[in-house]
Each structure stands twice: as C-alpha cells, then as structure tokens.
C-alpha positions in Angstrom: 0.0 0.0 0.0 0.5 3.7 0.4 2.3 3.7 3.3 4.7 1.1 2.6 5.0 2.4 -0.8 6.9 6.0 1.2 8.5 3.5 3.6 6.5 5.3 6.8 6.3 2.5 9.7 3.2 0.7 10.3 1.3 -2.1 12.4 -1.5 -4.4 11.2 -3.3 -5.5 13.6 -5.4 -8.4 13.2 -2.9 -9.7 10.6 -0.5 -12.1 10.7 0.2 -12.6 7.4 3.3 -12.0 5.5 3.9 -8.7 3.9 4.8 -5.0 5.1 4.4 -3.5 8.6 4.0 -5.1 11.6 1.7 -8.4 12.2 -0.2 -8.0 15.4 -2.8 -10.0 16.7 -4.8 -10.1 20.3 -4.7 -13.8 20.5 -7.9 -14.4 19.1 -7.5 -18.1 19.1 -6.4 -18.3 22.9 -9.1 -16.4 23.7 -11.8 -18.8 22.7 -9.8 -21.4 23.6 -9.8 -20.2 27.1 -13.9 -19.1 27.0 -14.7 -22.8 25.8 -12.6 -24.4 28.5 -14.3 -21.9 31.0 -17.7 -23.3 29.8 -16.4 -26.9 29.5 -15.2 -26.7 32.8 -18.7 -25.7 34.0 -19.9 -29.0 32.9 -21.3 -27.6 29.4 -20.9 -30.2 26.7 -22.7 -28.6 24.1 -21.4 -25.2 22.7 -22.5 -23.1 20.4 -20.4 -21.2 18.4 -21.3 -18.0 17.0 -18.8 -16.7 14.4 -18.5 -13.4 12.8 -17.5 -12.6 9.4 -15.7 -14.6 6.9 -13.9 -11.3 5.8 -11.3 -11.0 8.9 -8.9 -13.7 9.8 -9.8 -13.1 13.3 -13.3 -15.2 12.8 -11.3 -18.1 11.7 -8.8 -18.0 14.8 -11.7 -17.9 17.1 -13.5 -20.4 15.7 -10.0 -22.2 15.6 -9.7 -22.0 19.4 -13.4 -23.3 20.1 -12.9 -26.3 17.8 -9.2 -27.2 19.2 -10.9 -27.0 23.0 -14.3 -28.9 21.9 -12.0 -31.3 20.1 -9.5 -31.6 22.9 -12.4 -32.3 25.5 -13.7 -35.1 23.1 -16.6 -33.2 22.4 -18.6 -32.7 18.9 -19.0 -29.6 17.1 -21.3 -31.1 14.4 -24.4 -28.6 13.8 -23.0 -25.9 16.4 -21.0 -23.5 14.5 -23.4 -20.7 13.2 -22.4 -18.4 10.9 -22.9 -14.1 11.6 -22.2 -10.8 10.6 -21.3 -9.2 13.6 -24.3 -7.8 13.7 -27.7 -7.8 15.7 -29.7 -9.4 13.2 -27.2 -11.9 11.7 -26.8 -12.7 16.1 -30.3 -13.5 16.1 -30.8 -15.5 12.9 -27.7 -17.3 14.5 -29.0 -17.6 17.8 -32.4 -19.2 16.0 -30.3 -22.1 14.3 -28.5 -23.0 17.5 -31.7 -23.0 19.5 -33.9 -24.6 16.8 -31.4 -27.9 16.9 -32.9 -31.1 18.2 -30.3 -31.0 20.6 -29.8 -27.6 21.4 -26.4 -25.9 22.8 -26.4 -25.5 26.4 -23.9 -22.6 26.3 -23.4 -20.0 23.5 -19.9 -18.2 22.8 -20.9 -15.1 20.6 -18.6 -13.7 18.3 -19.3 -10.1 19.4 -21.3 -8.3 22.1 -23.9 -7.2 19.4 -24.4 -10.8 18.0 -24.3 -12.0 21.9 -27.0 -9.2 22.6 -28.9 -11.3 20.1 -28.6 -14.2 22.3 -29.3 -12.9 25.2 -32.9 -11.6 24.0 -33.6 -14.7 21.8 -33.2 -16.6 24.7 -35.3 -14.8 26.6 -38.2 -14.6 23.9 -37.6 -18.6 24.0 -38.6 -18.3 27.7 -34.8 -19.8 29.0 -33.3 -18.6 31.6 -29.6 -16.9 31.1 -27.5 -18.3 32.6 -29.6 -21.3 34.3 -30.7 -23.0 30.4 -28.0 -21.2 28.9 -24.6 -20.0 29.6 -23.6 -16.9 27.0 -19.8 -15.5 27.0 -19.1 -13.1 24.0 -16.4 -11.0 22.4 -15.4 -7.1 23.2 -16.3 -6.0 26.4 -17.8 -3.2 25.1 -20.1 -0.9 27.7 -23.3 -2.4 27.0 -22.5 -5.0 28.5 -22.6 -4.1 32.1 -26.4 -2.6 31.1 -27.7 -5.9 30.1 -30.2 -7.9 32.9 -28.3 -10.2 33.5 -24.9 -9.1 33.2 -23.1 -10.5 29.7 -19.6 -12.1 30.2 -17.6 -11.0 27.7 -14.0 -11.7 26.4 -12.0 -8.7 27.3 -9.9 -7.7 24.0 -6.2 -6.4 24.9 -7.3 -3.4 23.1 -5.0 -1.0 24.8 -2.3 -3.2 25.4 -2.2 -3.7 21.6 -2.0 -0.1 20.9 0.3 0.6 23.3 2.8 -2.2 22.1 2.0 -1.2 18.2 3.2 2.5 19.4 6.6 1.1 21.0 7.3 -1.3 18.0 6.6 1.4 15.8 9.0 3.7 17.6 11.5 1.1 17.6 11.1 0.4 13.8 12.7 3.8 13.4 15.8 2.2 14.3 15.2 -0.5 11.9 13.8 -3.1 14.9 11.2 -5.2 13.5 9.6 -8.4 14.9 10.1 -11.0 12.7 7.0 -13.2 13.7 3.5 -11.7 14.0 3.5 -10.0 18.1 0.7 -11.6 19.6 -0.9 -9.7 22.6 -2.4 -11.6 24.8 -5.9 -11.3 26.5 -6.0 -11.2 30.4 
C-alpha cells in the first residue's frame, strides 16, 4: 500500500500474514480457547459457536480455538458452528439455528457483544433462563455489556495493550527493529 510504498512504519493488527508493517494480533485463538474451557469446565458439553464474518482472519482463529478446545475435551461440534455478521440481526438468525437444533447448545460463545445481545434476547423470547438454560460468553467488552439484565460475560480484548505495544514497536522500527513473527498480545 500507500504507506509502505513511502516507507512510513506501520502495524496491522489483526494480521499475521506475510507482507509489510507489523503483524499483530490479540490472540484471538487463545481467547476462545480459554472461553470454551471456561464453559467446558462448567460442565457444558454442548457449545454453540457463533462466528462473525468470513472477511477478517480473526473469525477463523476464534472459531480455531473453540474447535481445538471442543475437540480436545472429546466433544462434537457437528451442527454448532453458526455463521454471523457481527451484527444484531445476523446474532439472532444465528441464535435461532442454534436454538432450533434437536439437541440444542447448552452454552453459547458469541462472536461479538452485538451478535451476543442477540442471544441474550432470543433466549429470553424462547422463555430460558440466562444463565440457568443457557450460559452466553461473547467478544469485546464493550459498555453495553454491564447494562444488560443479566450481566453478559464477555472476552475482554487487549485493546490498549495492543495499541500501546504497536506505538513502542513502531518507535523502535525507526531504528530498523522489526519483529520478525506476527506480536501476539495476549488477552488477560
């Protein structure tokens, strides 16, 4: 692109592909990994999967980490990936083909608090109980969560901690430092 086109220093984040600037990534993977152990340790043995869109490489990692934690548990994923937008709507057309399986999920992980919004009031229009019938963790951390009756658990993205390390990295690119693997900043 432009930028690497004048040689001025850059960070992608949410890359780790090959190719100019610096690869950065908030450990997408890890962090569903860790949600779906957090459920599977709760005794949940089927989980939902909510993902978001094909178009970043970070719905593939977190779907990544879900599978690789189901899988490691010995637990089936057949029927419970659903496919969304990151939005509302695409959350609760989602949410619908999760709840309408013969054996539904007894957890949800949502790919973003919008889509887990979704959840939350599909669920409730189905008459369950959250978190008695079913157990929702999303994505973001975003305000809106701590208004929601009950309270969403959410993922907490390294968001600052990202930026933070992309500003350091970048200053120290001005010295001609730069990582040679994609910097992955983990989630706490």
């Amino acid at each position: 692109g432009l930028l690497a086109k004048h040689k001025i220093p850059f960070a992608r984040i949410g890359s780790i592909s090959p190719g100019p600037g610096i690869a950065m990534t908030m450990d997408d993977e890890g962090s569903a990994r860790k949600a779906t152990q957090y459920l599977i340790d709760l005794g949940h043995k089927r989980i939902g999967f909510i993902a978001g869109s094909v178009e970043y490489g970070l719905t593939d990692w977190r779907i990544q980490g879900w599978q690789g934690a189901m899988q490691a548990a010995g637990l089936s994923i057949d029927g419970l990936l659903a496919r969304g937008d990151f939005s509302y709507e695409s959350g609760l057309n989602a949410t619908n083909t999760l709840l309408d399986l013969k054996e539904k999920p007894t957890a949800v992980i949502a790919g973003n608090d919008q889509m887990g919004l979704a959840v939350l009031d599909s669920a409730i229009k189905r008459g369950l109980d959250v978190p008695a019938d079913l157990s929702l963790i999303s994505f973001d951390n975003s305000p809106v969560v701590r208004f929601t009756n009950p309270q969403l658990t959410a993922v907490d993205q390294p968001i600052a901690a990202t930026f933070s390390k992309a500003v350091e990295l970048l200053i120290l690119n001005g010295s001609g430092t730069v990582p040679e693997q994609p910097v992955v900043i983990e989630s706490c």
